[in-house]
C-alpha positions as CSV (number, residue, x, y, z in Angstrom):
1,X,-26.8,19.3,-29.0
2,X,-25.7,16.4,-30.7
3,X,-26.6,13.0,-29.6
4,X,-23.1,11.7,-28.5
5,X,-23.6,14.3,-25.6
6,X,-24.5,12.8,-22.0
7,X,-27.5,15.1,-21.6
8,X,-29.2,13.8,-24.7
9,X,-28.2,10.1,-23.8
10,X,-29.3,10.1,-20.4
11,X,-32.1,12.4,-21.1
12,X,-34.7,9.6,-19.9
13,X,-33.2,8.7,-16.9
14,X,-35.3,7.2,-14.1
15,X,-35.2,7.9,-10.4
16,X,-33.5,5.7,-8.5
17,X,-35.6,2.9,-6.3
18,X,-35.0,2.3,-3.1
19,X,-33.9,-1.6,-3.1
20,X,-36.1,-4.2,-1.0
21,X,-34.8,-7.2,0.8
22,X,-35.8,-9.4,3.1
23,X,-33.4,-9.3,5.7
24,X,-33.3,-5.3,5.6
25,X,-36.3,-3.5,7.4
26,X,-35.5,0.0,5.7
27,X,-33.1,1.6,3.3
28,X,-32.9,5.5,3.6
29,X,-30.5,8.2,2.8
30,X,-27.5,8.9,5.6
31,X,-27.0,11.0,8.3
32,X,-24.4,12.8,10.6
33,X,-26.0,11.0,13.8
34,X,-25.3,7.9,11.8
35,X,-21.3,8.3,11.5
36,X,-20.3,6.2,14.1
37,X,-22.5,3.3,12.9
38,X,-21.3,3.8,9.6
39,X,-17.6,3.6,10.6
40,X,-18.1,0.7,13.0
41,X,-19.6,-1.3,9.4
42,X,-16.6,-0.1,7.3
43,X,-14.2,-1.0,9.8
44,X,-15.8,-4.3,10.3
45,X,-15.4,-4.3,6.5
46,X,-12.0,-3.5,6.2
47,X,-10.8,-6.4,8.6
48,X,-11.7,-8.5,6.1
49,X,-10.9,-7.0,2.8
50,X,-7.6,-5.1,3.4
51,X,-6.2,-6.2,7.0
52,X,-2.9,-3.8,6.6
53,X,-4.9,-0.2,6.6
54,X,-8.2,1.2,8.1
55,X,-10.6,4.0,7.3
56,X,-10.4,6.6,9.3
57,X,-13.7,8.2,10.9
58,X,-12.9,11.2,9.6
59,X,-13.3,10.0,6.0
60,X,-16.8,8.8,7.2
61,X,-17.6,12.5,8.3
62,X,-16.2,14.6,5.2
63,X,-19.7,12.7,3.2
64,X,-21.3,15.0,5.6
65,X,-18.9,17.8,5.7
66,X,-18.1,18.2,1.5
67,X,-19.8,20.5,-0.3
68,X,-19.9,18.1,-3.3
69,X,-21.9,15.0,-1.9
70,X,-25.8,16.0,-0.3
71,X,-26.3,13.1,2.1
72,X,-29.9,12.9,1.6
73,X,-29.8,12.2,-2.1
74,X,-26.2,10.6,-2.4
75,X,-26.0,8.4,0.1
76,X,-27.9,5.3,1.5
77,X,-27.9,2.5,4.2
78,X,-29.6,-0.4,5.0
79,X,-30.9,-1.0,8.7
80,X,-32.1,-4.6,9.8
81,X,-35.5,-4.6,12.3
82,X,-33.6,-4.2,14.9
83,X,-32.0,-0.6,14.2
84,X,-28.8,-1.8,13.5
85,X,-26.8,-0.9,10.3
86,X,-25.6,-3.5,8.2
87,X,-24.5,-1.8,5.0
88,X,-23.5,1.6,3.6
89,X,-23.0,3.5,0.3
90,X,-22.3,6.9,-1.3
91,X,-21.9,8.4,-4.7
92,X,-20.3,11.3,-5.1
93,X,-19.7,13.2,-8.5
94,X,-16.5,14.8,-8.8
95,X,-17.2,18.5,-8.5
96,X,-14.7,19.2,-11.7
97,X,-16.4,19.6,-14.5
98,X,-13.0,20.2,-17.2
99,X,-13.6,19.2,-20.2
100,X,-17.0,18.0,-19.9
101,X,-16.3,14.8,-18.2
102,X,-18.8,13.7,-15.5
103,X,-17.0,11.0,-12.9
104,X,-18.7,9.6,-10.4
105,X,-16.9,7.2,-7.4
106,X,-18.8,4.7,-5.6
107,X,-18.1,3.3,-2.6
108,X,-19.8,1.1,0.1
109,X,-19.9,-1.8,2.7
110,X,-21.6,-4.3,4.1
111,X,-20.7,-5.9,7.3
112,X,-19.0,-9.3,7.1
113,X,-21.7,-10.7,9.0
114,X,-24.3,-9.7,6.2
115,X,-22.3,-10.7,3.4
116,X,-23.7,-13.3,0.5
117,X,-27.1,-12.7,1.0
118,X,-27.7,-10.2,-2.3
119,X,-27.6,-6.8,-0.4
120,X,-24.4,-5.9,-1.8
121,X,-26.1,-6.4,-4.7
122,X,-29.2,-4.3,-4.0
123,X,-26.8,-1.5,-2.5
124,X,-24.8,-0.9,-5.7
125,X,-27.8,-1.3,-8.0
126,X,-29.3,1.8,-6.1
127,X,-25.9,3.7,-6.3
128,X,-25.5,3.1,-9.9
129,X,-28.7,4.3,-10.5
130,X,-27.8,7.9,-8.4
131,X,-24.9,7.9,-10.1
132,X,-26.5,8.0,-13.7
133,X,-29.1,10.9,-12.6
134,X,-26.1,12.6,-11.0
135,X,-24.3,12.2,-14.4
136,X,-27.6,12.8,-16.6
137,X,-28.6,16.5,-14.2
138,X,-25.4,17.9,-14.3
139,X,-24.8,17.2,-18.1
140,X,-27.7,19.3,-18.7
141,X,-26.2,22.4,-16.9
142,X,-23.2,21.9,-19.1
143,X,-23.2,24.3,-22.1
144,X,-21.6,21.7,-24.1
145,X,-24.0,18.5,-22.4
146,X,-21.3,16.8,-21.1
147,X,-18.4,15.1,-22.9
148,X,-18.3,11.8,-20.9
149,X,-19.2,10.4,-17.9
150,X,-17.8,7.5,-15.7
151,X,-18.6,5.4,-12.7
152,X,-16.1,3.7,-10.7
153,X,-15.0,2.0,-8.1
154,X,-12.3,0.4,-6.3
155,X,-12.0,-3.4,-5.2
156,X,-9.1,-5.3,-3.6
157,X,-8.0,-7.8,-6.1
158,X,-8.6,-11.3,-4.0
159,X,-12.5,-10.1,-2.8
160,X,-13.8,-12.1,-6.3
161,X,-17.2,-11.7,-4.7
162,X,-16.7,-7.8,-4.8
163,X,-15.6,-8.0,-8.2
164,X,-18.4,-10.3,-9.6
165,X,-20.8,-8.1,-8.1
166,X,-20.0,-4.6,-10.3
167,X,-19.4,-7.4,-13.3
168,X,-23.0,-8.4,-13.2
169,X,-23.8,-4.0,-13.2
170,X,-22.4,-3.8,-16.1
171,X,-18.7,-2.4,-15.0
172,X,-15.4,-3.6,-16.1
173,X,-12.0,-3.7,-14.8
174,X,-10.3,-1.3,-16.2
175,X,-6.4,-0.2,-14.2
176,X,-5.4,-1.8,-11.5
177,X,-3.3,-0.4,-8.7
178,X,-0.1,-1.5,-6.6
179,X,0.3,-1.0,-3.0
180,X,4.3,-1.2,-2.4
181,X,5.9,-0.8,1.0
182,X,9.8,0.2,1.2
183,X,11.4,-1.1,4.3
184,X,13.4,2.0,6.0
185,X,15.9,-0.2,7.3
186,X,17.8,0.0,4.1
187,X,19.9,2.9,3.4
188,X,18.3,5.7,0.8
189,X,20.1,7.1,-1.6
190,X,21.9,10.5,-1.7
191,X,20.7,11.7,-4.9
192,X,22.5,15.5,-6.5
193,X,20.3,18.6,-6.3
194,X,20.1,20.4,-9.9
195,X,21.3,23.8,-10.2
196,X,18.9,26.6,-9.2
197,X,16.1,23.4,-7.1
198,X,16.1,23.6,-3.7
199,X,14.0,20.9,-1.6
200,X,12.2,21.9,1.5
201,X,9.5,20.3,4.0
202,X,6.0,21.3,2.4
203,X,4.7,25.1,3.6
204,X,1.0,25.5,4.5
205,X,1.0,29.2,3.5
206,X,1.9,27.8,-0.3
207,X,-1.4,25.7,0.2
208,X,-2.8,27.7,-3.4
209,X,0.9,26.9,-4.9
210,X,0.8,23.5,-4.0
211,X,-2.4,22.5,-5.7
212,X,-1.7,24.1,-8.9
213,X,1.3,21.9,-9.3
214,X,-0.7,19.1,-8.0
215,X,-3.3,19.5,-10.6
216,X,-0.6,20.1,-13.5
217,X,1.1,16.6,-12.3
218,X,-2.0,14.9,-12.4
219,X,-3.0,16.1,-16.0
220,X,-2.8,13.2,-17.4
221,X,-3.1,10.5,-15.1
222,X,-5.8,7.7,-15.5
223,X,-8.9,9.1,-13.3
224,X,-7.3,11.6,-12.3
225,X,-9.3,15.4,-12.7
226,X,-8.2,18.4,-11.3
227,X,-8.9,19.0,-7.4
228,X,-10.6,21.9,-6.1
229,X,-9.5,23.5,-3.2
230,X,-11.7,22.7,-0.6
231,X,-10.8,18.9,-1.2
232,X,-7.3,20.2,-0.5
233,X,-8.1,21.8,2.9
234,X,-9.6,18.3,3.8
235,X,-6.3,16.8,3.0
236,X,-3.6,19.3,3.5
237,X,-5.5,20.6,6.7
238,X,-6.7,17.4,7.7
239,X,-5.2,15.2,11.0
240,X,-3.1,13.0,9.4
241,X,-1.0,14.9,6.5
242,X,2.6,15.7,8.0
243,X,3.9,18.9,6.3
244,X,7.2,17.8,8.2
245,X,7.5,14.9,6.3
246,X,6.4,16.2,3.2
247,X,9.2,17.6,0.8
248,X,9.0,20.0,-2.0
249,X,11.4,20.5,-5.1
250,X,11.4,24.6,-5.3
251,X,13.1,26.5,-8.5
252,X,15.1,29.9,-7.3
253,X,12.1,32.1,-8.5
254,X,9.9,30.7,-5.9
255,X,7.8,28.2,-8.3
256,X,6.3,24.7,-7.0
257,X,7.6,21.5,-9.4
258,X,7.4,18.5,-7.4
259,X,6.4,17.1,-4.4
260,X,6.4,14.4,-2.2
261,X,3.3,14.4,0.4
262,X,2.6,12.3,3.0
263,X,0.9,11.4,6.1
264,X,0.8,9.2,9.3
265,X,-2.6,7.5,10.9
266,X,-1.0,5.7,13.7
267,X,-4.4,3.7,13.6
268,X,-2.8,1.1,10.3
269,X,0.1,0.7,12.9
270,X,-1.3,-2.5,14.4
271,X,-2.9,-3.6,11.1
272,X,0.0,-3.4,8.8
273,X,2.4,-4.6,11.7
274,X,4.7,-1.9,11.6
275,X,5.0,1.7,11.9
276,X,5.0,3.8,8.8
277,X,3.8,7.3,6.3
278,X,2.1,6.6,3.7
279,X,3.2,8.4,0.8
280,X,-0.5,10.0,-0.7
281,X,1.1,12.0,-3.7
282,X,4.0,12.3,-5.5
283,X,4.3,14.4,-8.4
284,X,6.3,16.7,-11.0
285,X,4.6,19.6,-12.7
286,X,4.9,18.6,-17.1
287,X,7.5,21.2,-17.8
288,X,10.3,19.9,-15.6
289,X,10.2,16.1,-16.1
290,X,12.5,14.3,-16.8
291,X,15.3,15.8,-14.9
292,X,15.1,13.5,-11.9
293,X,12.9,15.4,-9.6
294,X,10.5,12.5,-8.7
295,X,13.5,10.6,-7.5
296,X,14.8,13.6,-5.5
297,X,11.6,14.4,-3.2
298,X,11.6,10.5,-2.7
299,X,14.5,10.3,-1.7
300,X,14.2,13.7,1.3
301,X,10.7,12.2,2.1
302,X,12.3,8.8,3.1
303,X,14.9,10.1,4.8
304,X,12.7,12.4,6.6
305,X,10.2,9.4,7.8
306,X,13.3,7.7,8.6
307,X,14.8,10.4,11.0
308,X,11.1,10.1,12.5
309,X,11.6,6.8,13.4
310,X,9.1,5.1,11.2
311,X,9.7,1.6,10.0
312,X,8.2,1.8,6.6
313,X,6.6,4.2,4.0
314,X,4.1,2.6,1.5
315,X,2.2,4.4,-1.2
316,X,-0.5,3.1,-4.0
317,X,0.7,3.2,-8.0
318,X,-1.3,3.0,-10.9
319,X,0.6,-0.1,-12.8
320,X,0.4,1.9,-16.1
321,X,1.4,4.6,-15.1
322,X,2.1,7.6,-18.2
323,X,5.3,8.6,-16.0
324,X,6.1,4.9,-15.4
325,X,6.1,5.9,-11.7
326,X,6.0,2.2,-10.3
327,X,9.2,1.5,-12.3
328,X,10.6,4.6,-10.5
329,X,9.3,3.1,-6.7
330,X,11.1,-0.4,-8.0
331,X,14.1,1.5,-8.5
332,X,14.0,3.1,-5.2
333,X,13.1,-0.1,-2.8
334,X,9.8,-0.1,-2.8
335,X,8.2,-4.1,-3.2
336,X,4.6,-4.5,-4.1
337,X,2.5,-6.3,-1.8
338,X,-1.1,-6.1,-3.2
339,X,-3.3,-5.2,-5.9
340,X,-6.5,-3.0,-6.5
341,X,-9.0,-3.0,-9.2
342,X,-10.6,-0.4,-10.8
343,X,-14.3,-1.3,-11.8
344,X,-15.7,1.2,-14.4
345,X,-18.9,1.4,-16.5
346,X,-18.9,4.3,-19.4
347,X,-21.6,6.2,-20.0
């Protein structure tokens, strides 16, 4: 192999250390009995970072219910002297392996209460570490030793601290990310169906039909690698998706070419002061761009939330976007209200 593969650079990678800190009586790898205390830190978390939306516990339980992460090795948490949890983190390696890349995402809390003492610091210096040996084991099963590989991680724009912390590890910013909210009050447009598309509410027996377009949408969108599908029975299947107000743009011959999906957690009610979908993925299969299909599936996924009775929809865009999607969600009412950062370090 040559030495621009991963499995030859990373060859000498060392095991990650558990981290020591004073305030923290042990650090050790997650488990299911810990859920709740894990959710109860990220919520605490969330309060202050990014008031308008919560986690749900359910995305604290798929670490323990996805194939792709092993809690014991991918995960860790840091637990005061008296039992309590004060900080979380997992690193979980893509399970697509196309084209060789290797991408890890990191992601993590520590409880407000905790905060500027270094264990933040400690946390993601152990998670970077599991991320490399991910990264460096898994090149060496490749035939090819692995292409490229990627950490990264999100952080809302204002938490500086957050920020400064992956700067010191080495990451960099790298895309940043717009959350825009369109206010249903306004009238959506009535936009022409082409000849031989029909739109229609999303169909869970076309589950298979629905991923390939999503991962021929997705081709080439920053971060973006193709999605398996047992992380689209999580989603699709999962308690907040609504197929109902979900659309699909559907040729005559039956095939899949863009889509409009979205879901409801009437938890980010309260937070984000009004009622709303959010709008997880919209996207239009290569070969039929360009002939107003994005625009379309909007447009019957708007007025479908709308007949619901829901006050807003709000989705997240990448700013640089290949499709110059955020132009398109200007164009359609959407305002942007707040920023994420992607923090990367290559490999």
């Amino acid at each position: 192999m040559s030495p621009l593969h991963l499995a030859d650079r990373l060859e000498k990678t060392p095991e990650p250390q558990l981290p020591s800190h004073p305030a923290i009586e042990t650090w050790r790898s997650a488990t299911s009995a810990d859920i709740d205390a894990i959710h109860a830190v990220v919520s605490a978390a969330d309060a202050v970072d990014h008031p308008t939306w919560t986690t749900p516990r359910q995305d604290v339980a798929e670490t323990f219910e996805s194939s792709h992460i092993a809690p014991a090795r991918d995960t860790l948490v840091a637990v005061t002297a008296e039992g309590e949890i004060v900080a979380t983190g997992v690193s979980a390696l893509h399970p697509s392996r196309a084209g060789g890349m290797l991408s890890v995402d990191l992601s993590g809390a520590v409880h407000p209460d905790w905060r500027r003492r270094g264990i933040g610091t400690a946390l993601l210096r152990w998670l970077d570490a599991r991320a490399v040996q991910q990264v460096a084991r898994s090149a060496q099963s490749l035939e090819n030793g692995g292409s490229e590989g990627r950490i990264k991680a999100y952080v809302e724009e204002p938490n500086t601290d957050h920020a400064a912390i992956f700067a010191a590890q080495g990451y960099t910013a790298e895309r940043w990310f717009s959350t825009m909210e369109r206010n249903l009050a306004q009238p959506v447009d009535t936009l022409d169906t082409p000849d031989g598309i029909s739109v229609v509410p999303y169909d869970r027996t076309r589950d298979a039909d629905a991923l390939a377009a999503r991962n021929d949408a997705f081709r080439d969108h920053w971060g973006s690698l193709p999605s398996n599908e047992e992380r689209w029975q999580q989603f699709v299947g999962g308690e907040f998706f609504r197929p109902d107000l979900s659309r699909m743009a559907v040729t005559d011959d039956g095939q899949i070419v863009a889509f409009c999906l979205a879901s409801v957690n009437e938890e980010d009610f309260a937070t984000l002061g009004a009622s709303h979908a959010y709008i997880d993925l919209i996207g239009v299969i290569r070969s039929h761009r360009k002939q107003g299909l994005a625009p379309l599936v909007i447009a019957a996924a708007l007025e479908a939330i709308k007949a619901e009775g829901l006050e807003r929809a709000v989705l997240d865009v990448d700013t640089d976007s290949p499709t110059g999607a955020n132009r398109l969600y200007d164009s359609v009412g959407f305002v942007a209200t707040q920023r994420v950062v992607a923090m990367v370090r290559r490999l």
